[in-house]
N, C-alpha and C positions, 0 to 999 in steps of 0.2 A: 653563866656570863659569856657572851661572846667575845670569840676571840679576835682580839688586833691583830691586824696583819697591815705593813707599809707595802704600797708597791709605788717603786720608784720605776721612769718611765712611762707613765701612763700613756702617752700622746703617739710611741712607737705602735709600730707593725703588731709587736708580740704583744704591748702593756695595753695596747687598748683593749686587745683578745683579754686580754685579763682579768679586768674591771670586770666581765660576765661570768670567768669562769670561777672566779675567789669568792664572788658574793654569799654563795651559799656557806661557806665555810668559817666565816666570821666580819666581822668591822673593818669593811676594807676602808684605808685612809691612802687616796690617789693624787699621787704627785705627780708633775712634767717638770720639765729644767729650769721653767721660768717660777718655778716654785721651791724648787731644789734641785741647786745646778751638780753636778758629780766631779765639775773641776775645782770647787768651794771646797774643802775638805774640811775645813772647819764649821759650815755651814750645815753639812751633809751631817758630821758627827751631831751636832745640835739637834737635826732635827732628828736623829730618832734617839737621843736624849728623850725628847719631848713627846714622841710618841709611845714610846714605850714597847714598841710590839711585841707580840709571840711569832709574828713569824715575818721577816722581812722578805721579799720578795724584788730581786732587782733586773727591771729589764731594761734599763737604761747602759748605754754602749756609745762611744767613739767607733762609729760605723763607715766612716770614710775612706774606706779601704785606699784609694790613691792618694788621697790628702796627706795622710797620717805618714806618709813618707817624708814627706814637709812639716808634718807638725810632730815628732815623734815625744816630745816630754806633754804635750797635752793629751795625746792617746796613750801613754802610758798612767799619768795620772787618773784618767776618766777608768779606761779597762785594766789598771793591776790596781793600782794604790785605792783607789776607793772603794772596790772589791775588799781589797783586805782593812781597810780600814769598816766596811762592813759587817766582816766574820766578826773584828774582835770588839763591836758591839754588839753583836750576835750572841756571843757567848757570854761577856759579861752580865747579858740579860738573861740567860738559859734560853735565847727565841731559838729557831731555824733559818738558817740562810739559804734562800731560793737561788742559784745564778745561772746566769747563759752565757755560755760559750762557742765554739766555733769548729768547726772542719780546718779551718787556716792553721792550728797548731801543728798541722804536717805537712810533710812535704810534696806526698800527693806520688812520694815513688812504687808503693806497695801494688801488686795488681789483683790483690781484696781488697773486700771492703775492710776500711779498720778496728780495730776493738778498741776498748776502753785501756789496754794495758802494755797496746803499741806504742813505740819510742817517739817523742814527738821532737818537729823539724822544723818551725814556721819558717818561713820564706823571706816574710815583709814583718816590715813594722808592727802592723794591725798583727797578723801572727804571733809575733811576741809578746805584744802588750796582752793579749787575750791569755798566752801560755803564762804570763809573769800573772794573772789574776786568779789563773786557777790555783797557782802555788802559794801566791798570796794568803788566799783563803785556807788551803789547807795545811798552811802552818801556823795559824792561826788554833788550831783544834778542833773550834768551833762545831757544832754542827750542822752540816750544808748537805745542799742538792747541787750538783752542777750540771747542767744538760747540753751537750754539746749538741749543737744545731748546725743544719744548710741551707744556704739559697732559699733564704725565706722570702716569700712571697704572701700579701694579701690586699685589701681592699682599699684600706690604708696608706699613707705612706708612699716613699718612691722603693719602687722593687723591676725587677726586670720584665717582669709580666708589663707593666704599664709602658716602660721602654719600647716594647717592642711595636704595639698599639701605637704609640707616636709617633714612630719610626717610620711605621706603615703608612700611618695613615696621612702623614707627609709625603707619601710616594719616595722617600730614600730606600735606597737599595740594603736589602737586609743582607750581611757575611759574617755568620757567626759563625764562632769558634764553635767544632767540631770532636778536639778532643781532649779537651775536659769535662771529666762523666762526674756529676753529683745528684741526689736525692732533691730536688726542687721542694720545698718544706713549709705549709700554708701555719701561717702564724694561728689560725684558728684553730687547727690542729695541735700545735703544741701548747697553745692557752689549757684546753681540753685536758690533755694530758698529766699538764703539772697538778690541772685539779683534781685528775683522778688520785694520782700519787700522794698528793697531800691528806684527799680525803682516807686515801689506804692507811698513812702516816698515823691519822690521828683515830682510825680504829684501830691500831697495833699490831695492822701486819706485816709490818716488816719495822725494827726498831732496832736504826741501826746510830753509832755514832762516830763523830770526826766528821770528813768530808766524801761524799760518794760521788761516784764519777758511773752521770750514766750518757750513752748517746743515743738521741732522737730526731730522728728523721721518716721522711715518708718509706716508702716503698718502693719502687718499679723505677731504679735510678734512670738518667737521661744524660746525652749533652745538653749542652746550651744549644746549638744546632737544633737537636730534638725537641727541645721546651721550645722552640720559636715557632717553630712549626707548628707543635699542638696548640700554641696560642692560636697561632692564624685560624688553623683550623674549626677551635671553639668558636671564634669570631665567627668565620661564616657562618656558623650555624646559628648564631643567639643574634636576633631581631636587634638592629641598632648601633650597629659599628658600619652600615653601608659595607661600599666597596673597598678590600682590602686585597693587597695582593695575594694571590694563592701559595698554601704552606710550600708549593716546591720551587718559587722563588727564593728563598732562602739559601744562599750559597754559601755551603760548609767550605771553612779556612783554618788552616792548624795557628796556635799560640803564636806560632815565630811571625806571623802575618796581620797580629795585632798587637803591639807592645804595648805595654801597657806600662804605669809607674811601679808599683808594685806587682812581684807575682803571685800567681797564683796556683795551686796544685793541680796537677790534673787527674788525680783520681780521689776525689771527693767522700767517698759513698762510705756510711759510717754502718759498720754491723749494730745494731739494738736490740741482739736478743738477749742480750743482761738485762735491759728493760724491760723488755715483754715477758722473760721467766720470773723476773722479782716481782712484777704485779699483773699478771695472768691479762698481759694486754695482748694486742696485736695492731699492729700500725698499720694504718691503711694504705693505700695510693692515694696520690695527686689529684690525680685527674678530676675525681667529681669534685672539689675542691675546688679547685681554676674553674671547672663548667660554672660553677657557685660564684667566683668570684666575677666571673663576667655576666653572669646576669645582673648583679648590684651594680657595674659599670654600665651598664646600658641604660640600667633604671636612674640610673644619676645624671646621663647624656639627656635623656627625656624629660629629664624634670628641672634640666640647664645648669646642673652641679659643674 
């Protein structure tokens, strides 16, 4: 019999990635918010009432990181409360809880990258609400994946990759921030990932229970400075973005010279080798990633997407 699986979020960055990478594994049943919203909590419990899964899977998030300064009981509700309202049908069902979490749980003071068992700090709102859902969930029992992600970027969606491209290609003057360093994280990548892990899951190599806490991210961390650059760069190279200004237009500016509503950490970069040793992975770099995803932006400029 194949197995149910909900995934909430479909319409995001990661949930679309997901829809491809869960197929093989069983009966995906694909939600967006206009289907089932995360701030309905009574809604959200119905519907996996109703679907019953083995394995819930949620990529659905209050991602407005300056907003949620302004809105903090709706980003709290969407990223802790429905998270944990999650887990404890998770478990009443014996499923598995899929979740995504964040680099924002810290304060971004450490000068390594972080581990899974560093004291977390968040800064902002978003920060909190993300830390109140991972604790949500694992006081719940339940048993869950959590994957703390960064700077996701894909094809999809609004991401910084696309910012920059319109930035550009408006001719404004590009001054990114400089020194803040994180792992730039292609949602196709982490789609990839959680299927491999699941699929590992349900051969029994690794069977564990409660709540596991792992972090995923790319490889070959960067500033925001440096991701702008190698956008531009890719650009030049991939037929179809015309004339854009050169990567060394870009003028690096530290944090205090762009405030922003919420802060953000400035050292990002999350160690995953608890990932890569519990399922004999190895995470790649970026870079062909972003090459990938700007070829599909070009093919979409051509075809008048």
């Amino acid at each position: 019999m194949s197995t149910p699986i909900l995934l909430l979020g479909k319409d995001g960055q990661v949930g679309w990635q997901l829809q491809r990478s869960l197929a093989p594994l069983g009966r995906v049943s694909a939600v967006g918010r206009s289907e089932c919203d995360l701030s309905d909590l009574d809604a959200l419990r119905a519907r996996v009432r109703a679907e019953r899964p083995r394995i819930i899977v949620n990529a659905a998030a209050y991602t407005a990181v300056d907003q949620a300064e302004r809105e903090p009981e709706l980003a709290h509700r969407v990223n802790a409360e429905a998270p944990g309202l999650l887990a404890e049908e998770a478990k009443a069902l014996g499923a598995l809880l899929v979740h995504y979490s964040t680099d924002y749980v810290f304060d971004g003071s450490k000068d390594s990258p972080w581990v899974e068992t560093d004291a977390t700090n968040p800064l902002s709102v978003y920060g909190r609400s993300k830390l109140a859902g991972e604790q949500a969930i694992a006081a719940t029992g339940a048993r869950a994946l959590v994957f703390r992600t960064s700077w996701v970027f894909g094809a999809r969606g609004k991401n910084f990759v696309k910012t920059i491209l319109r930035l550009a290609g408006e001719g404004r003057p590009l001054r990114i921030v400089d020194d803040q360093v994180g792992s730039p994280t292609p949602a196709a990548m982490i789609s990839t990932v959680s299927g491999l892990v699941l699929a590992a899951l349900r051969r029994g190599e690794l069977a564990g229970e409660g709540c596991t806490l792992y972090h995923l991210a790319a490889a070959n961390p960067v500033s925001w400075c440096g991701f702008a650059r190698e956008i531009l760069a890719l650009a030049a190279r991939t037929p179809g973005f015309g004339e854009l200004p050169a990567p060394e237009s870009v003028t690096p500016i530290a944090t205090a010279d762009y405030p922003l509503p919420a802060p953000r950490p400035r050292n990002s970069r999350l160690d995953c080798r608890k990932l890569e040793s519990d399922f004999s992975l190895e995470l790649p770099d970026w870079q062909p990633y972003l090459a990938r995803m700007m070829q599909l932006l070009a093919l979409k400029r051509a075809n008048g997407y």
